[in-house]
MARKOL-955881 format. One line per 2 residues: number of its first residue (from 1); for each residue x, y, z of N, C-alpha, C, CB. Coordinates in Angstrom, 2 decimals. Glycine has a CB too. Example, Ala and Ser with C-alpha at 12.3 -4.5 7.8 and 13.67 -1.06 7.14 Angstrom:
1> 13.19:-5.69:7.80:12.30:-4.50:7.80:13.20:-3.30:7.80:11.31:-4.47:9.05  12.85:-2.25:7.08:13.67:-1.06:7.14:12.90:0.03:7.87:14.08:-0.60:5.72
This chain:
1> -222.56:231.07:54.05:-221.58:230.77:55.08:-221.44:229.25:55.18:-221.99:231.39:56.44  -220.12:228.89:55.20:-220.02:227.28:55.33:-219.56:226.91:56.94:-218.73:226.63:54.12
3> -219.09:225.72:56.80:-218.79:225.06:58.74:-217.66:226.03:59.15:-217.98:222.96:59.00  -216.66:225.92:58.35:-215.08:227.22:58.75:-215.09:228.59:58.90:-213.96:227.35:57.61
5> -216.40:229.03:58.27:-217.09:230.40:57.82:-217.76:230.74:59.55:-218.60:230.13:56.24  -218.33:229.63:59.98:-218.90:230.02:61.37:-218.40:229.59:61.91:-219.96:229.88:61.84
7> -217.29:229.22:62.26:-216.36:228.49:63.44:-215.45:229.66:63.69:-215.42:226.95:62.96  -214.82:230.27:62.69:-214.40:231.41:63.24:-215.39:232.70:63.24:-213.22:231.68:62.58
9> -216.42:232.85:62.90:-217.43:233.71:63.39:-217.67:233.64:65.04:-218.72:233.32:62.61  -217.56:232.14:65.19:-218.04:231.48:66.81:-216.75:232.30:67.44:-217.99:229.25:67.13
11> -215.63:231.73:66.75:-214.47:231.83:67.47:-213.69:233.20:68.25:-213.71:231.35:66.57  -214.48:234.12:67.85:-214.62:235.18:68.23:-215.02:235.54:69.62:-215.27:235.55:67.48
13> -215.50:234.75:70.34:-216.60:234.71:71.40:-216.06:233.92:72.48:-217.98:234.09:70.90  -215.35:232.67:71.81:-214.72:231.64:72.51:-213.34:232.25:72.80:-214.68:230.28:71.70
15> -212.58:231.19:73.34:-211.09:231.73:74.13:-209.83:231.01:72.74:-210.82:230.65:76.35  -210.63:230.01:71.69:-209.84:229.52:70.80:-211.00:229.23:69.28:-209.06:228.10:71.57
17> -210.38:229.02:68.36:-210.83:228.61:67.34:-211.09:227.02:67.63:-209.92:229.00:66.25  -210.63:226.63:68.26:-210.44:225.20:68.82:-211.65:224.58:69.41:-209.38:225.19:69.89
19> -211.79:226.02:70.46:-213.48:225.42:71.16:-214.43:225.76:70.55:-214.00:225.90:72.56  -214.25:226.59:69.45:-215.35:227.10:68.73:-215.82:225.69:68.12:-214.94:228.34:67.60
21> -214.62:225.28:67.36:-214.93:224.17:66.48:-215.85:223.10:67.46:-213.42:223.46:65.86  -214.94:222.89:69.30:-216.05:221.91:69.44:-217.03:222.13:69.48:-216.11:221.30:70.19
23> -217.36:223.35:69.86:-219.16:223.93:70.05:-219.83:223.48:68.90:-219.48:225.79:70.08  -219.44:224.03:67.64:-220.22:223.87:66.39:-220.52:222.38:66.04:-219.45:224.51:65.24
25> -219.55:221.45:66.16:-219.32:220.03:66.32:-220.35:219.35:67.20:-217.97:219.80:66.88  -220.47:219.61:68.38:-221.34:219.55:69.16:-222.66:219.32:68.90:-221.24:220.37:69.66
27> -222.97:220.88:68.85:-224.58:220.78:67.97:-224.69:220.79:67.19:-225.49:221.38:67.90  -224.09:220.59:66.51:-224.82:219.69:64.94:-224.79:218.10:65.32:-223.58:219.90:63.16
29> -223.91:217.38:66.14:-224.02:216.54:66.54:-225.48:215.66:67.23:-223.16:216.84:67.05  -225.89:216.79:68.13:-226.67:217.04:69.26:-228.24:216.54:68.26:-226.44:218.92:69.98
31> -227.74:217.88:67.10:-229.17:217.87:66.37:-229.17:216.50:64.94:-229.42:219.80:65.59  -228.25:216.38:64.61:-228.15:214.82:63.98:-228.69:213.61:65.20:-226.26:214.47:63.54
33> -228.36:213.56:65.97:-228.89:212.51:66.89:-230.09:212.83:67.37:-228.09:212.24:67.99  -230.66:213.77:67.48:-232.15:214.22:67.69:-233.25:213.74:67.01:-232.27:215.46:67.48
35> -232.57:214.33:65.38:-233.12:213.83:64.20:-233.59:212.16:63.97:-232.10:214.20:63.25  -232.28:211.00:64.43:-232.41:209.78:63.98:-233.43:209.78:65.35:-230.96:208.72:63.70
37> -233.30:209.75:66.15:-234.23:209.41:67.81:-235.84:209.61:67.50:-233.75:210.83:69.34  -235.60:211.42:67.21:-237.30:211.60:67.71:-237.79:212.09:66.40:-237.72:212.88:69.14
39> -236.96:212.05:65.26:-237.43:212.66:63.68:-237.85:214.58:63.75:-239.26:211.56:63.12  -237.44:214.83:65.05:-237.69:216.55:64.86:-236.82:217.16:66.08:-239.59:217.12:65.05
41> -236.57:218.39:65.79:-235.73:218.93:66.94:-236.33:220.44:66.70:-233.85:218.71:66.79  -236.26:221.00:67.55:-236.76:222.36:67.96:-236.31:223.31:68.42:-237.42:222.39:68.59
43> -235.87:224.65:67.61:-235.32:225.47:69.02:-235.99:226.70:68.55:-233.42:225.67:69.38  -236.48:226.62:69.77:-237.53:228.02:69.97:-237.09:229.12:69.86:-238.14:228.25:71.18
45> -237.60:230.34:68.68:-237.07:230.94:67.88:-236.10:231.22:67.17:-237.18:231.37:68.07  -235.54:229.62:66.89:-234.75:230.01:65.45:-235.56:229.21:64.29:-232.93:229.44:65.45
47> -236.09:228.05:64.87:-236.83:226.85:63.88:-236.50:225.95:64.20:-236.69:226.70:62.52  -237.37:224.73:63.16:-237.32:223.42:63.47:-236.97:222.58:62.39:-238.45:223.03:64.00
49> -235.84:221.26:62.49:-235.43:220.69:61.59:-236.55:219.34:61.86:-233.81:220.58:61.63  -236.47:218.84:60.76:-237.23:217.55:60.81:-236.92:216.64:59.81:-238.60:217.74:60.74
51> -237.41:215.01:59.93:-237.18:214.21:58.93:-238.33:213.89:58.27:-236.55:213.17:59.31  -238.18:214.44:56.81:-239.44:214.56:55.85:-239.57:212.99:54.80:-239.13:216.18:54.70
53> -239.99:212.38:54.15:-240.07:211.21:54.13:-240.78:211.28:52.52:-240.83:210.56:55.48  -240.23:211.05:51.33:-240.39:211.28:50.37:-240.72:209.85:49.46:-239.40:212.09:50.15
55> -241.73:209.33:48.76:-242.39:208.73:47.97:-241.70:208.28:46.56:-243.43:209.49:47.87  -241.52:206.78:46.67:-241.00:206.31:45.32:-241.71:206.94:44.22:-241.12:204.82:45.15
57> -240.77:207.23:43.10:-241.31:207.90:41.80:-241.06:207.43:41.05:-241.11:208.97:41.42  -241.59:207.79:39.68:-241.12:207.69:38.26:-240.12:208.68:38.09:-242.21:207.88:37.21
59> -238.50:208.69:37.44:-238.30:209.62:36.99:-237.67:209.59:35.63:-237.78:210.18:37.81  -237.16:210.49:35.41:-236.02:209.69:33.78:-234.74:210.74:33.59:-237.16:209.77:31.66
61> -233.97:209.70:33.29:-232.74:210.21:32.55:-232.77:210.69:31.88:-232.04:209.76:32.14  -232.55:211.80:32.34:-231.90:213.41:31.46:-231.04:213.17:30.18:-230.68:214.42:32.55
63> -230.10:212.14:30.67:-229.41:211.94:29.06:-229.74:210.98:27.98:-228.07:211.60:29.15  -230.76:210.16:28.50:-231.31:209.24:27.52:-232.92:209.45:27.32:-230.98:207.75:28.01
65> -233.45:210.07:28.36:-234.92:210.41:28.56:-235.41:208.77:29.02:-235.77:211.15:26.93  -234.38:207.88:29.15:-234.95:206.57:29.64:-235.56:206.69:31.30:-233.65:205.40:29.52
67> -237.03:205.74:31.73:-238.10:205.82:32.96:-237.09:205.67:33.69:-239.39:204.77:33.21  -237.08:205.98:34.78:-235.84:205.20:35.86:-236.91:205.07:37.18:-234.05:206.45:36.35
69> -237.14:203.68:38.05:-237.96:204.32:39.50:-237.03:204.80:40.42:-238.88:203.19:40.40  -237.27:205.82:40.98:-236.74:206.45:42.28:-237.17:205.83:43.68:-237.19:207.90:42.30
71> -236.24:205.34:44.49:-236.44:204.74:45.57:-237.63:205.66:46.70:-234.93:204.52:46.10  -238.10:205.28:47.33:-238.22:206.16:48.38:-236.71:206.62:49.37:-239.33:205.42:49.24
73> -237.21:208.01:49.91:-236.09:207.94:50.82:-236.58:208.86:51.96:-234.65:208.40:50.14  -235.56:209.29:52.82:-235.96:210.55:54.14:-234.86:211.79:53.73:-235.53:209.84:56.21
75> -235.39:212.95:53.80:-234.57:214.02:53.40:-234.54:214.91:54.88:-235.24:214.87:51.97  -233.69:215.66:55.14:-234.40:216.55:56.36:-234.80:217.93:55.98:-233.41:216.74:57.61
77> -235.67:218.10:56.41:-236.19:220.14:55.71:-236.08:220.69:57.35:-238.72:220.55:54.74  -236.11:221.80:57.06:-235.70:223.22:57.68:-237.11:224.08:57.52:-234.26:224.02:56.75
79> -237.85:224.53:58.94:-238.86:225.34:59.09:-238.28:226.52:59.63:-239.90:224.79:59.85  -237.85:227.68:59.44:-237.53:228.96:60.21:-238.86:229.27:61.29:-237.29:230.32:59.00
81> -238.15:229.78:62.37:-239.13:230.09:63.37:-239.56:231.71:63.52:-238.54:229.54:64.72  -239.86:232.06:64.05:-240.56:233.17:63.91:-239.55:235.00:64.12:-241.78:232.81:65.12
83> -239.10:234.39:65.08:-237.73:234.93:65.69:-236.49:235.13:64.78:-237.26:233.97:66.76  -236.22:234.05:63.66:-235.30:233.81:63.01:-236.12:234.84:61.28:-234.96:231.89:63.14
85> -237.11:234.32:61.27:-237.46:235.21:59.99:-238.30:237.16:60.24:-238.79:233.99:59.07  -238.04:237.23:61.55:-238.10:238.86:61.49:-236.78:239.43:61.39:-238.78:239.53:62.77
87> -235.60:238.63:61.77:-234.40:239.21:62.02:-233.39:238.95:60.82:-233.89:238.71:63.33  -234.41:238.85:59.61:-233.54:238.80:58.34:-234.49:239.56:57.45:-233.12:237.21:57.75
């Protein structure tokens, strides 16, 4: 399912496709700004997103097999909560 895929899933519920969109807009918003602030956000039984923090590497080009270093960077991962993985 993509962002348009659940906006009218939402939209169903709402009085427009319109407010759906802001809802969805919203929190993802909500939880992007969570993320840069406190590096984790939480919602009790669905899971928790967080900012995971990944280690300069060695790697190499696939098309030349030439070393390349990989920067460090921050990725965000996804923990399912308990609630969210009985109900799939």
């Amino acid at each position: 399912m993509n962002k348009t895929e659940l906006v009218e899933q939402i939209a169903k519920e709402f009085e427009s496709k319109a407010a759906a969109e802001r809802a969805v807009n919203a929190v993802l918003a909500a939880i992007t700004k969570g993320l840069k602030k406190e590096g984790k956000v939480q919602i009790v039984g669905f899971g928790t997103f967080e900012v995971r923090k990944r280690k300069a590497r060695t790697g190499r080009n696939p098309q030349t097999g030439e070393k390349i270093r990989i920067k460090a960077s921050k990725t965000v991962g996804f923990k399912p909560g308990k609630g969210l993985k009985s109900s799939i």
